[in-house]
OpenMM code with the backbone's topology and positions (N, CA, C; nanometers):
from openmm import Vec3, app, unit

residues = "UNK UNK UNK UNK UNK UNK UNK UNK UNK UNK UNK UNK UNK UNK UNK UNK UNK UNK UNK UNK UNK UNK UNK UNK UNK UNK UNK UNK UNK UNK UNK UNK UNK UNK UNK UNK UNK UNK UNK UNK UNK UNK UNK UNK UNK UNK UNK UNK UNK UNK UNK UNK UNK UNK UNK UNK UNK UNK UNK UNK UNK UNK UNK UNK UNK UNK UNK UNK UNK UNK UNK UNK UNK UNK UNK UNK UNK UNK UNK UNK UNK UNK UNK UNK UNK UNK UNK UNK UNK UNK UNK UNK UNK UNK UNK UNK UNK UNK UNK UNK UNK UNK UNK UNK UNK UNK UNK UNK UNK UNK UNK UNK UNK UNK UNK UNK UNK UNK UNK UNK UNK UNK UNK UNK UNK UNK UNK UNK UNK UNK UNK UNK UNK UNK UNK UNK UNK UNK UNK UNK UNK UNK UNK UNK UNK UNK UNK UNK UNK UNK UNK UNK".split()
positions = [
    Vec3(-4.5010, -0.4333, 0.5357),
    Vec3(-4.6034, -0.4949, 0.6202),
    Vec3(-4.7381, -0.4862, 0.5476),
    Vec3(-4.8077, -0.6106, 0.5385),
    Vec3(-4.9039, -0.5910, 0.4214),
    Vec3(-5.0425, -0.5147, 0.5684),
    Vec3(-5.1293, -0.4749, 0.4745),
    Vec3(-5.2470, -0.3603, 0.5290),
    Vec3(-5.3974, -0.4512, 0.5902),
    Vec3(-5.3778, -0.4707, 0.6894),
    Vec3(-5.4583, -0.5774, 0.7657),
    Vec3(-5.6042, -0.5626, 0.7312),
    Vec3(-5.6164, -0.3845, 0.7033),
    Vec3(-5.7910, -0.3532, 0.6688),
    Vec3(-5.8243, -0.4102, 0.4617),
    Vec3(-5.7192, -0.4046, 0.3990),
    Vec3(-5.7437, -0.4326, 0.2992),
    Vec3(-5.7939, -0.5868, 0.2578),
    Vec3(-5.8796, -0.6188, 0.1573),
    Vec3(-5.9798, -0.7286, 0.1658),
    Vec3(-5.8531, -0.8161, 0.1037),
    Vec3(-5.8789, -0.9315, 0.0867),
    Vec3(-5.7395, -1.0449, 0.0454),
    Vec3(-5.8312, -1.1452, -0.0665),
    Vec3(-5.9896, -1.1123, -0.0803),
    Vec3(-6.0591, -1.1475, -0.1530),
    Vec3(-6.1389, -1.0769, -0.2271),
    Vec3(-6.2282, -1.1278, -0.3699),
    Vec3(-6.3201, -1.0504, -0.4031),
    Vec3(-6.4599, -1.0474, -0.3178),
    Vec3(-6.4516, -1.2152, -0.2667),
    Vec3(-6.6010, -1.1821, -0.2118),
    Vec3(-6.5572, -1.1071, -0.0979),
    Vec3(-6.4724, -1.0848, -0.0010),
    Vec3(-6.4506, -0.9870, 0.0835),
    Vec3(-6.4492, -0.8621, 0.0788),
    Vec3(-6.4080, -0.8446, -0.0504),
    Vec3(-6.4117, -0.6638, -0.1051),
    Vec3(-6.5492, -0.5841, -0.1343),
    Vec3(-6.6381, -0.7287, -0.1784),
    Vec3(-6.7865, -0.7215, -0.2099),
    Vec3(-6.8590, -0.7209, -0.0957),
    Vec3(-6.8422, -0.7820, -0.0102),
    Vec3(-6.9081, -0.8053, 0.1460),
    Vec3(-6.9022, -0.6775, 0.2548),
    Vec3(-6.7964, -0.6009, 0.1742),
    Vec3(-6.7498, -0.4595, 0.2804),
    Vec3(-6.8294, -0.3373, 0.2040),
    Vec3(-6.8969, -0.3418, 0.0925),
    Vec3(-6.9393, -0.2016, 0.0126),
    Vec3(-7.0591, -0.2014, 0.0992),
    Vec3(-7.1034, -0.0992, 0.0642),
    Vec3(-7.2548, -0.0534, 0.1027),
    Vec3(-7.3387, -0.1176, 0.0046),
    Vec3(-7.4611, -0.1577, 0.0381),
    Vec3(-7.5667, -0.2435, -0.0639),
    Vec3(-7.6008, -0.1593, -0.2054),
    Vec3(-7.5860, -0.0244, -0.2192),
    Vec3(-7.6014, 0.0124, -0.3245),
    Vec3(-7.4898, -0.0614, -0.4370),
    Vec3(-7.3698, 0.0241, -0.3628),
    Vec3(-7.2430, -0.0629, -0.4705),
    Vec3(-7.2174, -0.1886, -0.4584),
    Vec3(-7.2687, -0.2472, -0.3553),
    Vec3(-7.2460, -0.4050, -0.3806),
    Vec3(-7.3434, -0.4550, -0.4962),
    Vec3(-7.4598, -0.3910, -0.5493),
    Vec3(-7.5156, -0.4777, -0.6595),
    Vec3(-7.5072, -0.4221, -0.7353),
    Vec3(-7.4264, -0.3067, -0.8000),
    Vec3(-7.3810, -0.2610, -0.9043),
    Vec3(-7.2760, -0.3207, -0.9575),
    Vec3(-7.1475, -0.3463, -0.8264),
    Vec3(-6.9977, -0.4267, -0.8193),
    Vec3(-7.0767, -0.5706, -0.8285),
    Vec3(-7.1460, -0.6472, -0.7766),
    Vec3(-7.1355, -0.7827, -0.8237),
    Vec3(-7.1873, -0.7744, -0.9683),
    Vec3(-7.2776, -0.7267, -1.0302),
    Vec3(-7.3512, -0.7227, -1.1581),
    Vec3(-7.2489, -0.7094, -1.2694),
    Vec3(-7.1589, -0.6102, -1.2458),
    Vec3(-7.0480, -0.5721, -1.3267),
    Vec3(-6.9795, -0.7221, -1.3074),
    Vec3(-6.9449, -0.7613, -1.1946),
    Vec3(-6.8581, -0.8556, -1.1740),
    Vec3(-6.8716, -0.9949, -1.2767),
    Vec3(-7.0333, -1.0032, -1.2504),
    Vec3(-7.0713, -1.0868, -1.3338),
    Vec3(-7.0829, -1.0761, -1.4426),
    Vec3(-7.0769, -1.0028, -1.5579),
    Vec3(-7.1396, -0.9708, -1.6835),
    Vec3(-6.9685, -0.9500, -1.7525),
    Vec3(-6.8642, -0.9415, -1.6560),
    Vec3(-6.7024, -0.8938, -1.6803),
    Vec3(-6.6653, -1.0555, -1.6760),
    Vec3(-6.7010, -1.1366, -1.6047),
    Vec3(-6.6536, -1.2715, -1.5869),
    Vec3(-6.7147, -1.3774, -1.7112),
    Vec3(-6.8101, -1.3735, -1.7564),
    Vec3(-6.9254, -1.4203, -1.8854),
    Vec3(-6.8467, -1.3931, -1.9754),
    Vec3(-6.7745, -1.2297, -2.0229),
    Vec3(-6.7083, -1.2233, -2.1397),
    Vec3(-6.5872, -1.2432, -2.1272),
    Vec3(-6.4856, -1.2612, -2.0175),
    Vec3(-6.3740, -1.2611, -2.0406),
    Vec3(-6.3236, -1.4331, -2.0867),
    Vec3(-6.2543, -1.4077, -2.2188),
    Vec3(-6.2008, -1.5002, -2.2299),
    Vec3(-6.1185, -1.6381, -2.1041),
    Vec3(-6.1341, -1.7674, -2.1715),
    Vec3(-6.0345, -1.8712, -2.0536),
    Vec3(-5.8923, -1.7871, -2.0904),
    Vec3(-5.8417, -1.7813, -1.9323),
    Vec3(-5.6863, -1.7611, -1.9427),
    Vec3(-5.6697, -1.6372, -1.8101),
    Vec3(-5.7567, -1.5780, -1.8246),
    Vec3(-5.7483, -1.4595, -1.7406),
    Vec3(-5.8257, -1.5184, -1.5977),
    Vec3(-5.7183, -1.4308, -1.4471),
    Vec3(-5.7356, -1.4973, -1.3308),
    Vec3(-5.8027, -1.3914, -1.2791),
    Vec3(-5.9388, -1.4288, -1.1452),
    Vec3(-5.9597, -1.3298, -1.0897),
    Vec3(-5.8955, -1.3033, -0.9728),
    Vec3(-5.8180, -1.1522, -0.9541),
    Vec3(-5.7939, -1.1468, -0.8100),
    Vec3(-5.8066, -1.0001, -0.7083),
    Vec3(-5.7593, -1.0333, -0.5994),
    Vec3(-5.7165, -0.9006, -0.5738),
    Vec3(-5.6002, -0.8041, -0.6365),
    Vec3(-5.5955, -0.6820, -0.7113),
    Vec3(-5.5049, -0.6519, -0.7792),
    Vec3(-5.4705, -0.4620, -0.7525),
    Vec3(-5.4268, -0.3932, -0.6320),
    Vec3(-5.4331, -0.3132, -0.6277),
    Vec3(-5.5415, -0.2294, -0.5287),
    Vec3(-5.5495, -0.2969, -0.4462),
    Vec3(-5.6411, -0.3406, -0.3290),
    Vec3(-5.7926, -0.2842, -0.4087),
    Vec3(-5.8296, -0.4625, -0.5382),
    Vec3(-5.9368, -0.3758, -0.5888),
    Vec3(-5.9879, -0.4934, -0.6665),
    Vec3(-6.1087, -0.5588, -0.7259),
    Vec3(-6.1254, -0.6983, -0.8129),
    Vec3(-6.0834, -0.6605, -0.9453),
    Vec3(-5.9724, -0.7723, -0.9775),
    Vec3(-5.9428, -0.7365, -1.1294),
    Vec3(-5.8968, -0.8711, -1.1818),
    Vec3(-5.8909, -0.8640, -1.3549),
    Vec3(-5.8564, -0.9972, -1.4029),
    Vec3(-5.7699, -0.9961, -1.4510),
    Vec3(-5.6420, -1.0889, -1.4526),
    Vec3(-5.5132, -1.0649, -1.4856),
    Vec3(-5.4580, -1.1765, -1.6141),
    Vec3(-5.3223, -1.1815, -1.6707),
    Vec3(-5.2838, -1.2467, -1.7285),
    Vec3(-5.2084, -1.3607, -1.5840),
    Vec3(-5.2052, -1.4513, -1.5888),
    Vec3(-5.0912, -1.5044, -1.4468),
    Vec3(-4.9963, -1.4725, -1.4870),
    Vec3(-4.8980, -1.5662, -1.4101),
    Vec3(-4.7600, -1.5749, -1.4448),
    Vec3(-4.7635, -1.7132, -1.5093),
    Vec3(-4.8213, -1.8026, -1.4806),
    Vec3(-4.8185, -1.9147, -1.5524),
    Vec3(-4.8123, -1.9127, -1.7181),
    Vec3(-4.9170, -1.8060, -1.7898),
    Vec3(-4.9129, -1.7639, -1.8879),
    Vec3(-4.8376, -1.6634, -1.9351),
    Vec3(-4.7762, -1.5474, -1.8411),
    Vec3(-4.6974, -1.4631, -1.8651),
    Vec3(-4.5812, -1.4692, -1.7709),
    Vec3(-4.4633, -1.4906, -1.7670),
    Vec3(-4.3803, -1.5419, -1.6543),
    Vec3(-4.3265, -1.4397, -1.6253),
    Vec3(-4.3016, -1.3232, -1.7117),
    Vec3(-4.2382, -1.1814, -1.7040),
    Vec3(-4.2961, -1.1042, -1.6013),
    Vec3(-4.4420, -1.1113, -1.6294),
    Vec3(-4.5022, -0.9928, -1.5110),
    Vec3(-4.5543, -0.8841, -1.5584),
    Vec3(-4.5442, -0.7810, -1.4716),
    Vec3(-4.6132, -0.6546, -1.4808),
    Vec3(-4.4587, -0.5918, -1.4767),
    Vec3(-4.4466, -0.4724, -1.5551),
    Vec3(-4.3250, -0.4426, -1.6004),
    Vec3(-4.3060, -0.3169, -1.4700),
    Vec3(-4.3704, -0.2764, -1.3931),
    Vec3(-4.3673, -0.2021, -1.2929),
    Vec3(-4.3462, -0.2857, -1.1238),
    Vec3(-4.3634, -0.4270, -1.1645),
    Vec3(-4.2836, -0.5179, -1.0763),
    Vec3(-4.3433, -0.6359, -1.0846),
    Vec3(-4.2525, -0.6840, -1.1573),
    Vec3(-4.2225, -0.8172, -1.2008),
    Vec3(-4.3229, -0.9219, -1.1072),
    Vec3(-4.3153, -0.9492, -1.0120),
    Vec3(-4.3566, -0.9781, -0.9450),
    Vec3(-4.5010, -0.9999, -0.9004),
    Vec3(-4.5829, -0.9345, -0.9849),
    Vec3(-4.7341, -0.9305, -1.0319),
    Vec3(-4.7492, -0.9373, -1.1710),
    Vec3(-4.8598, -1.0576, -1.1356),
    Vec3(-4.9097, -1.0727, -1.2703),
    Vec3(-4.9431, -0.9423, -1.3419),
    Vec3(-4.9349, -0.9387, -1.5054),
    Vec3(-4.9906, -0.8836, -1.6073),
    Vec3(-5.1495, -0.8167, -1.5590),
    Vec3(-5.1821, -0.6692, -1.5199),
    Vec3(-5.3453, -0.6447, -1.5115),
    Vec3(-5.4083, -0.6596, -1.6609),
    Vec3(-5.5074, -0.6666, -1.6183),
    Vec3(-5.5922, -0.6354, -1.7510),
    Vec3(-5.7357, -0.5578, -1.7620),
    Vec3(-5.7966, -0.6066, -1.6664),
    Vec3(-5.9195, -0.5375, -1.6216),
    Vec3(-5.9513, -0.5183, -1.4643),
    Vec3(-6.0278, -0.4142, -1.4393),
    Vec3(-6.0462, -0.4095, -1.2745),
    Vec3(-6.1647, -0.3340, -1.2690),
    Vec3(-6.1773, -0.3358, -1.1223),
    Vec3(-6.2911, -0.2313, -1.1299),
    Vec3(-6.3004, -0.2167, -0.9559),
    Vec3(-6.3942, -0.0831, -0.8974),
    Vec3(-6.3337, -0.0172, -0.7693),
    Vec3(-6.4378, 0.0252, -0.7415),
    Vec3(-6.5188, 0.0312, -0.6239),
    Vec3(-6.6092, 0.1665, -0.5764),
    Vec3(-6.4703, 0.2963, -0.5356),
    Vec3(-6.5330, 0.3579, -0.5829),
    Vec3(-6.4304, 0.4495, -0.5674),
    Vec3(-6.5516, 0.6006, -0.4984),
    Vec3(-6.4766, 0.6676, -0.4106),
    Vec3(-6.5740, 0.7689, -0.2997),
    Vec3(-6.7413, 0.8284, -0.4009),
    Vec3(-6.7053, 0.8644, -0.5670),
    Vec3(-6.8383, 0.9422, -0.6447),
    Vec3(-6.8644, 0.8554, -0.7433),
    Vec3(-6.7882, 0.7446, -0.7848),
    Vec3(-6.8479, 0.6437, -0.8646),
    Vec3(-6.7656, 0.5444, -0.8833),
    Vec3(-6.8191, 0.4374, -0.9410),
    Vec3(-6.7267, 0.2786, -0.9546),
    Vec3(-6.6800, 0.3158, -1.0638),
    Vec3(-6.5416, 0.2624, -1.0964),
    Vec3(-6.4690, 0.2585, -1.1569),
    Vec3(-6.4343, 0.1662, -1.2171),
    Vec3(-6.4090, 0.1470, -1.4007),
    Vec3(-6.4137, 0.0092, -1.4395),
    Vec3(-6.2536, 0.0577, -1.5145),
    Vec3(-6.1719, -0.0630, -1.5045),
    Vec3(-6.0606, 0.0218, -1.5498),
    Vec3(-6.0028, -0.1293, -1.6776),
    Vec3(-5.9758, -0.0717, -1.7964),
    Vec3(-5.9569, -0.1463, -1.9017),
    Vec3(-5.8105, -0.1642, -1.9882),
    Vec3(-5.6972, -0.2074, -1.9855),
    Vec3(-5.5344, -0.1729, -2.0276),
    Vec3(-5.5835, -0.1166, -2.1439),
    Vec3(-5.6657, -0.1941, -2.1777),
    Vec3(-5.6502, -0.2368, -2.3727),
    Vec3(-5.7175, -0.1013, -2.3984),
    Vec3(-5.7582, -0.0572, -2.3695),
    Vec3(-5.8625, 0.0850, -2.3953),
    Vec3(-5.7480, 0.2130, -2.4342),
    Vec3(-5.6263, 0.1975, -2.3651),
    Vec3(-5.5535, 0.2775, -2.3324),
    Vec3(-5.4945, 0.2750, -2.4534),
    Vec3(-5.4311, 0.1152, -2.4820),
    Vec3(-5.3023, 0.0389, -2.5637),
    Vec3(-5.3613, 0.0107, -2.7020),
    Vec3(-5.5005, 0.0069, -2.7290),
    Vec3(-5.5940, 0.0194, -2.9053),
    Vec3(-5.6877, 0.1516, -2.9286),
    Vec3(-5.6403, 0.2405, -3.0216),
    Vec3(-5.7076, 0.3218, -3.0456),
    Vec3(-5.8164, 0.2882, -3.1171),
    Vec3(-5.8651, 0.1787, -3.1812),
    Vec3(-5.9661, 0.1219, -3.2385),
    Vec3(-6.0349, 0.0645, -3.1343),
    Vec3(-5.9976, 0.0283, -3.0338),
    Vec3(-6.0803, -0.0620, -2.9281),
    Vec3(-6.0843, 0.0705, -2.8637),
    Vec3(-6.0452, 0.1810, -2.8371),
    Vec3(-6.1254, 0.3044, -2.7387),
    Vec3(-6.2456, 0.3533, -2.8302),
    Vec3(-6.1978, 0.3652, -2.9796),
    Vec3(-6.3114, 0.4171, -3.1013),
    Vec3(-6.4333, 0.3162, -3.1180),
    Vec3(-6.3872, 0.2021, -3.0957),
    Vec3(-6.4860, 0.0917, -3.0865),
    Vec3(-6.6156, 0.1426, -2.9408),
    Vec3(-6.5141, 0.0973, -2.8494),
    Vec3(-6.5787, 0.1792, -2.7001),
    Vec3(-6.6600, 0.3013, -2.7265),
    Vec3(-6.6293, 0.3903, -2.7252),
    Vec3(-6.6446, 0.5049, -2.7002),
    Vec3(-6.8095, 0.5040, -2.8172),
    Vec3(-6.7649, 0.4670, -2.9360),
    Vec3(-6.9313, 0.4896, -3.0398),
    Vec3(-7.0306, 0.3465, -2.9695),
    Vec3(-6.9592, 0.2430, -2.8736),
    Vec3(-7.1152, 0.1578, -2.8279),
    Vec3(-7.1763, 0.2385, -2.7096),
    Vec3(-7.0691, 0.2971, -2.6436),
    Vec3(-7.1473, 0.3598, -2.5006),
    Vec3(-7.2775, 0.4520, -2.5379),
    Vec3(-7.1938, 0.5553, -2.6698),
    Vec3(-7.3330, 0.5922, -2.6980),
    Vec3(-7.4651, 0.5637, -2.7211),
    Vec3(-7.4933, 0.4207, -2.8122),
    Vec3(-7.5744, 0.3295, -2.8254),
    Vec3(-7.6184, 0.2447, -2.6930),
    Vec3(-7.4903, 0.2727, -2.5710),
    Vec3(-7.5810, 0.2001, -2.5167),
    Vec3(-7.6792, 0.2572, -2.3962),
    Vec3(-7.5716, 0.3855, -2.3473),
    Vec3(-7.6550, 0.4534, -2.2786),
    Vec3(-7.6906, 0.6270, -2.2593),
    Vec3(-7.7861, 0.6498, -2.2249),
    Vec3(-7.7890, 0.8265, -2.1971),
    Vec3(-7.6506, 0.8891, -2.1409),
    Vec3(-7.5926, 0.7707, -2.0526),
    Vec3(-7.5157, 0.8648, -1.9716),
    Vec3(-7.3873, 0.9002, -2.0055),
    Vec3(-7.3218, 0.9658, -1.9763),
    Vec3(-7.2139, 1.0644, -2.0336),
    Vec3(-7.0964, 1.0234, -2.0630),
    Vec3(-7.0324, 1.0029, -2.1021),
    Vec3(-6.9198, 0.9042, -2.1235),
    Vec3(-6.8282, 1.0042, -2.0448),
    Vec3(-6.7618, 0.9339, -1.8732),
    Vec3(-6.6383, 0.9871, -1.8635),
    Vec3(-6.5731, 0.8638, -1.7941),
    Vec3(-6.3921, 0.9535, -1.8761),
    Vec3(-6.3023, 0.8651, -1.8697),
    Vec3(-6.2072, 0.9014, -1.8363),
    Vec3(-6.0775, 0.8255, -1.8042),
    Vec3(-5.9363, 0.8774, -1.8644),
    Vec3(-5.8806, 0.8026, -1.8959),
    Vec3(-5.7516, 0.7621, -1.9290),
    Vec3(-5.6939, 0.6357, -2.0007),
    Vec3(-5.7435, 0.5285, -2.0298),
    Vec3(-5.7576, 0.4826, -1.9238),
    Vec3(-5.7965, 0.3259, -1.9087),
    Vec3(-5.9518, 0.3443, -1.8222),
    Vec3(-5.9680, 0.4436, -1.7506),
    Vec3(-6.0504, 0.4507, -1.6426),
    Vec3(-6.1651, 0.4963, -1.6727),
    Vec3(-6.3405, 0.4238, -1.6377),
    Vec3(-6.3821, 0.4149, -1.6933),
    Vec3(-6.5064, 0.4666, -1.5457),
    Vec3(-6.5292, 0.5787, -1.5145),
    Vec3(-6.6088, 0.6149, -1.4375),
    Vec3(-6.7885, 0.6878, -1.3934),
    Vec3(-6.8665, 0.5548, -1.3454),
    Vec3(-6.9645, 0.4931, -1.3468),
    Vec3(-6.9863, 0.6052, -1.2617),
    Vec3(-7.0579, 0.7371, -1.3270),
    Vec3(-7.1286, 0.7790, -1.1540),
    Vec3(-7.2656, 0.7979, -1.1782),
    Vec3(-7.3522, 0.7812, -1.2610),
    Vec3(-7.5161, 0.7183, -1.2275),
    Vec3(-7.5453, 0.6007, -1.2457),
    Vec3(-7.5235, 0.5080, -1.1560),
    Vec3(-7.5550, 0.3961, -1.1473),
    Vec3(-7.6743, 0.3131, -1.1596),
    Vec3(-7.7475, 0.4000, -1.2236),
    Vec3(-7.8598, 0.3471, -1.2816),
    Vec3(-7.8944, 0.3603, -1.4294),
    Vec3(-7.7887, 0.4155, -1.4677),
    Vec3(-7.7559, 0.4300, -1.6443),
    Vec3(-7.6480, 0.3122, -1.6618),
    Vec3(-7.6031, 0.2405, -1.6120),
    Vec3(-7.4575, 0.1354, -1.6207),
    Vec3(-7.5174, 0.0627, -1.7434),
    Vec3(-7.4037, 0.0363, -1.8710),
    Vec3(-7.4793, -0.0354, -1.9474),
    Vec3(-7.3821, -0.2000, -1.9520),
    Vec3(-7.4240, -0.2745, -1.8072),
    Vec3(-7.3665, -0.4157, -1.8516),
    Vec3(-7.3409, -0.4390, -1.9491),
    Vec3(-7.4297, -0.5129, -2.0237),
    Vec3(-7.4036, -0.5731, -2.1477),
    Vec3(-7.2521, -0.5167, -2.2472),
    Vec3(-7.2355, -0.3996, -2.2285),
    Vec3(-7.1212, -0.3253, -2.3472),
    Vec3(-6.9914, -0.4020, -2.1797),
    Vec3(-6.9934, -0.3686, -2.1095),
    Vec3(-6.8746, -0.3954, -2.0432),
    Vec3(-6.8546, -0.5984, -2.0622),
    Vec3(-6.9710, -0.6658, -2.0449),
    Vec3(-6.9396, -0.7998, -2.1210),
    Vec3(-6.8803, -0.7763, -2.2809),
    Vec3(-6.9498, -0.7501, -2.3867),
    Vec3(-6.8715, -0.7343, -2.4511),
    Vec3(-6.7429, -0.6950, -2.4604),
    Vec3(-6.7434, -0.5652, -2.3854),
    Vec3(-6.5764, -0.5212, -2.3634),
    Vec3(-6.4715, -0.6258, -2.3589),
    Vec3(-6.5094, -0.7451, -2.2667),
    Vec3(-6.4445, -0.8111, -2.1969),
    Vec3(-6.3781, -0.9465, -2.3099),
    Vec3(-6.5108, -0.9565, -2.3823),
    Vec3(-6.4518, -1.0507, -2.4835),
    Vec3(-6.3952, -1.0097, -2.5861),
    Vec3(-6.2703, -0.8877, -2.5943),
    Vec3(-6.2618, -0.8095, -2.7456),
    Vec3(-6.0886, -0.8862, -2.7720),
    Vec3(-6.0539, -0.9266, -2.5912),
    Vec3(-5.9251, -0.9717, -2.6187),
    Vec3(-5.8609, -1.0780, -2.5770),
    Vec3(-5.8154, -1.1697, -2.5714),
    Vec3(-5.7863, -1.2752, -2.5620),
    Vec3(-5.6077, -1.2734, -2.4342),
    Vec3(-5.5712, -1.3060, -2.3696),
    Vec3(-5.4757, -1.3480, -2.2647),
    Vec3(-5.3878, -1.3146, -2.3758),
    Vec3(-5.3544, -1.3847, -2.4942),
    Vec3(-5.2791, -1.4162, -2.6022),
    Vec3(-5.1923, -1.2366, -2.6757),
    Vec3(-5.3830, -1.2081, -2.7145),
    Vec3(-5.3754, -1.0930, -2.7424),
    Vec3(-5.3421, -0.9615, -2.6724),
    Vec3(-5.3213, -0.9484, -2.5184),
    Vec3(-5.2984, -0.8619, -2.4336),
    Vec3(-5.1774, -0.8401, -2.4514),
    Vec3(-5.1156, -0.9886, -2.4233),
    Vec3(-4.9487, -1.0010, -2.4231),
    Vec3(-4.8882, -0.9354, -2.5444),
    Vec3(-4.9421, -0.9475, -2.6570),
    Vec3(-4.8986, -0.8756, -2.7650),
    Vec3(-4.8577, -0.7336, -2.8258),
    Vec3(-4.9996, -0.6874, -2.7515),
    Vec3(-4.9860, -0.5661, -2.7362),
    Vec3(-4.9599, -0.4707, -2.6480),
    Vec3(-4.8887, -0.5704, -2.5151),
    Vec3(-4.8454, -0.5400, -2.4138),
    Vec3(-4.7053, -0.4808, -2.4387),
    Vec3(-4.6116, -0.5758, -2.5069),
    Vec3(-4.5022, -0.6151, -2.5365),
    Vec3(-4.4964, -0.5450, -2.6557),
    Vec3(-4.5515, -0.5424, -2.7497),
    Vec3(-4.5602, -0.4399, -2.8333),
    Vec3(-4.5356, -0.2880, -2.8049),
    Vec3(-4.5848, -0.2314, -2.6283),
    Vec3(-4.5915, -0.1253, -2.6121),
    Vec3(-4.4567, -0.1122, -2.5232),
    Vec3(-4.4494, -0.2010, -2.4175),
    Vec3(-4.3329, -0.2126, -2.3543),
    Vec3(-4.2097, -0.3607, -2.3332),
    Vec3(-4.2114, -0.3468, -2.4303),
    Vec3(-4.1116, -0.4713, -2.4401),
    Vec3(-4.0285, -0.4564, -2.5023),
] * unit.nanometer
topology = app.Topology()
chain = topology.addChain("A")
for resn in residues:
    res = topology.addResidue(resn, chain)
    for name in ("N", "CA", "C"):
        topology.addAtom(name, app.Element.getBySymbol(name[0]), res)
């Protein structure tokens, strides 16, 4: 039985935060949508905004059920900070080494993480610009590759 309180949209998911995280979450939203390559869809993905491979482009899926598109990027207010969450971060050790030496450059604030998860808790240190970049490092094409590369 699907969860009646959960949003079925992004602008709905955005419309329910508190005004602080709503202009942190749209800003991100926007500056994540600018770099991401054509190919990638926005949706609800995990009761949360994220951009996916489809199925149109990937017909296989998400290998944890088929049945959902490929994730790729997302991001969450989450209860002590927003959360930006990245596959490829996890799946290129050059693209976390890449990551990890711009954050420094880009901001004071502390780099914490875990795999993929990428957690924003002074929200007034957020450095947009590196998460646009982030966004353009990989291509729909290129996900699948190293998707399948890891589990295929």
């Amino acid at each position: 039985m699907p969860d009646a309180t959960k949003p079925k949209t992004v602008a709905a998911y955005l419309a329910a935060l508190p005004e602080d995280r709503r202009k942190v979450m749209k800003r991100l939203r926007t500056c994540i949508k600018r770099g991401l390559p054509k190919g990638f869809k926005e949706v609800i993905s995990y009761g949360m905004p994220g951009w996916v491979v489809p199925h149109s482009l990937y017909p296989a899926g998400y290998h944890c059920d088929p049945s959902l598109p490929l994730p790729f990027m997302s991001m969450a207010s989450q209860k002590g900070h927003v959360g930006v969450y990245h596959m490829g971060l996890y799946a290129d050790p050059l693209l976390m080494a890449w990551f990890m030496d711009a954050w420094k450059q880009s901001t004071p604030a502390k780099l914490d993480m875990g795999k993929s998860c990428i957690r924003l808790k002074k929200l007034d240190a957020i450095p947009y610009e590196l998460f646009e970049t982030l966004a353009t490092k990989w291509t729909p094409d290129d996900w699948i590759a190293r998707y399948e590369a890891a589990f295929g």
